[in-house]
Backbone as numpy.savetxt, mean C-alpha at the origin, in Angstrom:
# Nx Ny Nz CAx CAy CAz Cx Cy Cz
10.99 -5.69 -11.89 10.14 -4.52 -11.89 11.04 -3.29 -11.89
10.59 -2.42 -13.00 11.71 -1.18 -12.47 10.86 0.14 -12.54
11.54 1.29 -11.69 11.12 2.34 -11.47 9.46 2.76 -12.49
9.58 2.43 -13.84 8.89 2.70 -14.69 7.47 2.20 -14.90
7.56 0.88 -13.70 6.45 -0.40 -13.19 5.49 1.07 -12.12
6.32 1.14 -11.24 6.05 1.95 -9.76 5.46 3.36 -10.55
6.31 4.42 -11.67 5.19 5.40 -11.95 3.83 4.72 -12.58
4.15 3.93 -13.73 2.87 3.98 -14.60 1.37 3.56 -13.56
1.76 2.35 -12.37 0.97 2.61 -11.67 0.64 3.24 -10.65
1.09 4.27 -10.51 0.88 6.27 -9.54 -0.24 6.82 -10.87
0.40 6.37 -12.42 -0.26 7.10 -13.00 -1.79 6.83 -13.29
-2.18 5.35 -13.27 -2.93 4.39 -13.52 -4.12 4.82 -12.44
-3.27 5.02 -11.36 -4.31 4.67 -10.06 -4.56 6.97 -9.89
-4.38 7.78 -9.83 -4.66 8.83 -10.23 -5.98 8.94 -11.32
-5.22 8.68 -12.50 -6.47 8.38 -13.56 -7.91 7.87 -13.45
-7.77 7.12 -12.84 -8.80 6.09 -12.54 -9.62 6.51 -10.76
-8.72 6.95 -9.85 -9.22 8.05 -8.99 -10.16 8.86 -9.12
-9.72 10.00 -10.50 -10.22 11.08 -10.99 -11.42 10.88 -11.76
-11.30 9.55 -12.65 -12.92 9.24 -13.10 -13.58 8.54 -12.21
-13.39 8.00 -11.21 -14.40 7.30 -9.97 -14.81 9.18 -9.23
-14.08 9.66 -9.10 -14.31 11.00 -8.75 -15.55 11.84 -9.52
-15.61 11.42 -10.55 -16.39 12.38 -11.55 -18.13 12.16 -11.51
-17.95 10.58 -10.99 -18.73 9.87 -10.87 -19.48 9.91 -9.17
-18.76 9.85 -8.55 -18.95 9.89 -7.28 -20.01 10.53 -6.45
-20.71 9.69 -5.87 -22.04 10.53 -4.48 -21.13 10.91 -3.15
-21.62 11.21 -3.05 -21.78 11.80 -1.59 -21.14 10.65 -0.81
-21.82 9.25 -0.53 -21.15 8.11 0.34 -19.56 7.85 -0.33
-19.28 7.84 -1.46 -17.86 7.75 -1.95 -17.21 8.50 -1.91
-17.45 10.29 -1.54 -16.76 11.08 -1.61 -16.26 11.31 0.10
-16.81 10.51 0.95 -17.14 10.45 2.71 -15.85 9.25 2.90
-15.96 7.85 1.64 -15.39 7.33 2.04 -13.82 7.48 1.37
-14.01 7.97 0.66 -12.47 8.51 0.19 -11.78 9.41 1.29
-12.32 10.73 1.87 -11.86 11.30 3.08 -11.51 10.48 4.14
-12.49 9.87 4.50 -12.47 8.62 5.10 -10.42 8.12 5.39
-10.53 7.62 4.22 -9.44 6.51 4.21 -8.58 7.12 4.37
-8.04 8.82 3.69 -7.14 9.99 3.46 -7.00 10.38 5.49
-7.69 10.77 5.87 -8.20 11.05 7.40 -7.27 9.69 8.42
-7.84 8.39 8.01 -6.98 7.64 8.83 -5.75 7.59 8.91
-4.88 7.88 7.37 -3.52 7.53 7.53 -3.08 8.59 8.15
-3.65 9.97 8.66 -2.78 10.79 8.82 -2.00 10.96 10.29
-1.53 11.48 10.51 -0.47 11.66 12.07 -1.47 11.60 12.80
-1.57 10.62 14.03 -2.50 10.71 15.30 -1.45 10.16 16.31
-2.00 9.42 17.27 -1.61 8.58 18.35 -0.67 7.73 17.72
-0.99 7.07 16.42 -0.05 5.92 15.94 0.97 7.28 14.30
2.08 6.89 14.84 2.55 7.69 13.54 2.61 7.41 12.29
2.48 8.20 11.12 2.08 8.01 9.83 2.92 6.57 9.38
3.92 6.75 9.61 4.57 5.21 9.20 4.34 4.00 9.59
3.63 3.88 10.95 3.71 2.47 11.59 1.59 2.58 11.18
1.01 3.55 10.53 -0.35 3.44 9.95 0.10 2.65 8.33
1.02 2.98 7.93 1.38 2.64 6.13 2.01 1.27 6.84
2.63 0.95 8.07 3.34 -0.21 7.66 1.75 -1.51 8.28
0.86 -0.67 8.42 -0.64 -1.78 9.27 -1.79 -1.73 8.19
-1.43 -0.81 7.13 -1.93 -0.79 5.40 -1.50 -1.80 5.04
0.10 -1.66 4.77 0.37 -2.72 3.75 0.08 -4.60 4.04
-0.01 -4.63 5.95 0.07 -5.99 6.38 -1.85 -6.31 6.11
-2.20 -5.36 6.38 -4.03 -5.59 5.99 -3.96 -5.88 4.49
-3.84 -5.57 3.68 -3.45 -4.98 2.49 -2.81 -6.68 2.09
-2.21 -7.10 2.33 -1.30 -8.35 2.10 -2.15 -9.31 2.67
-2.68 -9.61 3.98 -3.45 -10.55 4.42 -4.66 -10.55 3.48
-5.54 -9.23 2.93 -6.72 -9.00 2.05 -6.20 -9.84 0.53
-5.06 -9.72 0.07 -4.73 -10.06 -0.64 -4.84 -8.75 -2.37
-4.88 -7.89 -1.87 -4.99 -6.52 -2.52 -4.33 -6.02 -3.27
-3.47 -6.38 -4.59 -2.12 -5.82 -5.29 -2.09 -4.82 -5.15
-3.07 -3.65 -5.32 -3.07 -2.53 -5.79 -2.60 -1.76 -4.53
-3.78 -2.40 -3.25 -3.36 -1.86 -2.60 -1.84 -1.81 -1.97
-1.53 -3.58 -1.62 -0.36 -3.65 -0.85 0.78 -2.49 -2.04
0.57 -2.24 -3.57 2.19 -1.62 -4.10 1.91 -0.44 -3.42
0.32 0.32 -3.36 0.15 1.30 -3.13 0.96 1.62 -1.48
0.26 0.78 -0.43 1.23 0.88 0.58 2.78 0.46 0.90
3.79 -0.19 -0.12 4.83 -0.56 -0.19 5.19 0.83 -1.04
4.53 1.65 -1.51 5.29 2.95 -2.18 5.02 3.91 -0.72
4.35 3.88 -0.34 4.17 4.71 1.11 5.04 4.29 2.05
5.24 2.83 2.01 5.77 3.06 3.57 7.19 3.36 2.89
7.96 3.26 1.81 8.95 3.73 1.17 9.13 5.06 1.42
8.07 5.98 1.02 8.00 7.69 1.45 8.49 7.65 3.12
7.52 7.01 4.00 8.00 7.36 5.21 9.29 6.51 5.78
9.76 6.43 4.76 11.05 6.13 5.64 11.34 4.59 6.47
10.45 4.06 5.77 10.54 2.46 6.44 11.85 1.29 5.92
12.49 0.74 7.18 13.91 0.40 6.26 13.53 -1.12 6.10
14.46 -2.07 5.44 13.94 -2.96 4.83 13.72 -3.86 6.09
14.25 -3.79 6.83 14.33 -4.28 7.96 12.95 -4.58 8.60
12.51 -3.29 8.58 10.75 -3.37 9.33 9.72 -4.11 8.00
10.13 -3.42 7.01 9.57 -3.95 5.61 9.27 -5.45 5.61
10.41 -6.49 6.19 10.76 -7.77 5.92 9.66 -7.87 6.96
9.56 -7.51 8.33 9.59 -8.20 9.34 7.51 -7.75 9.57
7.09 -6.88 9.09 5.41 -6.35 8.66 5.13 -7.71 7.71
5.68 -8.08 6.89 5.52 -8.68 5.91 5.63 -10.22 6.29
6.47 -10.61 7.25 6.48 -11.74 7.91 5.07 -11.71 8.76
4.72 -10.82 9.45 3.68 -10.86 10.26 2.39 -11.41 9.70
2.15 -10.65 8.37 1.20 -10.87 7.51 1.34 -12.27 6.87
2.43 -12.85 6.36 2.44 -14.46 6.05 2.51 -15.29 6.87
2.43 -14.43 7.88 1.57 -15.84 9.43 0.19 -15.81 8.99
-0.21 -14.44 9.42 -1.61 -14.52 9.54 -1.94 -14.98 8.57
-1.75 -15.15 6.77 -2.35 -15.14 5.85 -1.83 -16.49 5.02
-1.25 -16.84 5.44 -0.63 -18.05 5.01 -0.32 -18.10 3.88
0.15 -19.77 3.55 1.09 -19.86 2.10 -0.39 -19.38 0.84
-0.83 -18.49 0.89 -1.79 -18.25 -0.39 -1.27 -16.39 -0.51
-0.45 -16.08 0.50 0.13 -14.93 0.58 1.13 -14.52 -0.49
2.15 -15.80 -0.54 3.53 -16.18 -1.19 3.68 -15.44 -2.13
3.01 -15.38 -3.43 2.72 -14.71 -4.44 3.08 -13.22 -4.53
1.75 -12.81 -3.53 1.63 -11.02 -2.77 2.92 -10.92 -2.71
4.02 -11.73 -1.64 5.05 -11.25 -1.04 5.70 -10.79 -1.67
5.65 -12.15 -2.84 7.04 -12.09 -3.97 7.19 -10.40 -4.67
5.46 -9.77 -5.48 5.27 -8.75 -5.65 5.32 -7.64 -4.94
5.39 -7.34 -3.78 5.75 -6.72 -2.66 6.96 -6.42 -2.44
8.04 -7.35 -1.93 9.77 -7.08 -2.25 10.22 -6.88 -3.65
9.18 -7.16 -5.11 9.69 -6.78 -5.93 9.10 -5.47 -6.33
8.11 -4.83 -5.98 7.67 -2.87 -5.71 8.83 -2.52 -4.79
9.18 -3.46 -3.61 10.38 -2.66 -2.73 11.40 -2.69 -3.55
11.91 -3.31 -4.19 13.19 -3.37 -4.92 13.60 -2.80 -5.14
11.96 -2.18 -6.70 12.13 -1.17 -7.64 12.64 -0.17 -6.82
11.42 0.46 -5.87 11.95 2.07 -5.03 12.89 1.79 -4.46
13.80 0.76 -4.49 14.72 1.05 -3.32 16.66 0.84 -4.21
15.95 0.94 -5.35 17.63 0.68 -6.12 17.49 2.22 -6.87
């Protein structure tokens, strides 16, 4: 996967944002704030919220989401270290049907991280 994997889907998922946007009531526009509202700085800090995304996110079995949160917890500063060890947590809980996710997961970390 290289760098060029990680924009086109920033660009993909924007795009496709903006026409669910166009479209959007009132309950979708609540739950989009919604989701924007949780990750932000509270009691738990923005990074250890992106690194409990990506392990939900991985147990759900979610591509989009887990690259989406493997490009976040990248922004905040998460080293591979915690990366490995979120990601172990989640292939307990989620077992060998995870394997797959993972593989795609350290290979989104890769990309951002070479």
């Amino acid at each position: 996967m290289s760098e060029d994997i990680i924009k086109k889907f920033q660009e993909e998922r924007k795009t496709l944002n903006d026409l669910v946007m166009r479209y959007a009531g009132l309950g979708t526009k609540r739950f989009y704030s919604l989701d924007s509202q949780t990750y932000r700085e509270g009691a738990l800090p923005v990074k250890t919220k992106e690194l409990l995304g990506l392990v939900a996110s991985f147990v759900l079995r979610c591509d989009d989401c887990i690259k989406y949160h493997v490009i976040r917890c990248h922004e905040e500063g998460v080293t591979d270290a915690e990366f490995e060890e979120a990601l172990g947590i989640g292939l307990l809980v989620g077992g060998s049907i995870t394997i797959p996710h993972q593989r795609r997961a350290f290979q989104a970390w890769e990309a951002l991280s070479t």
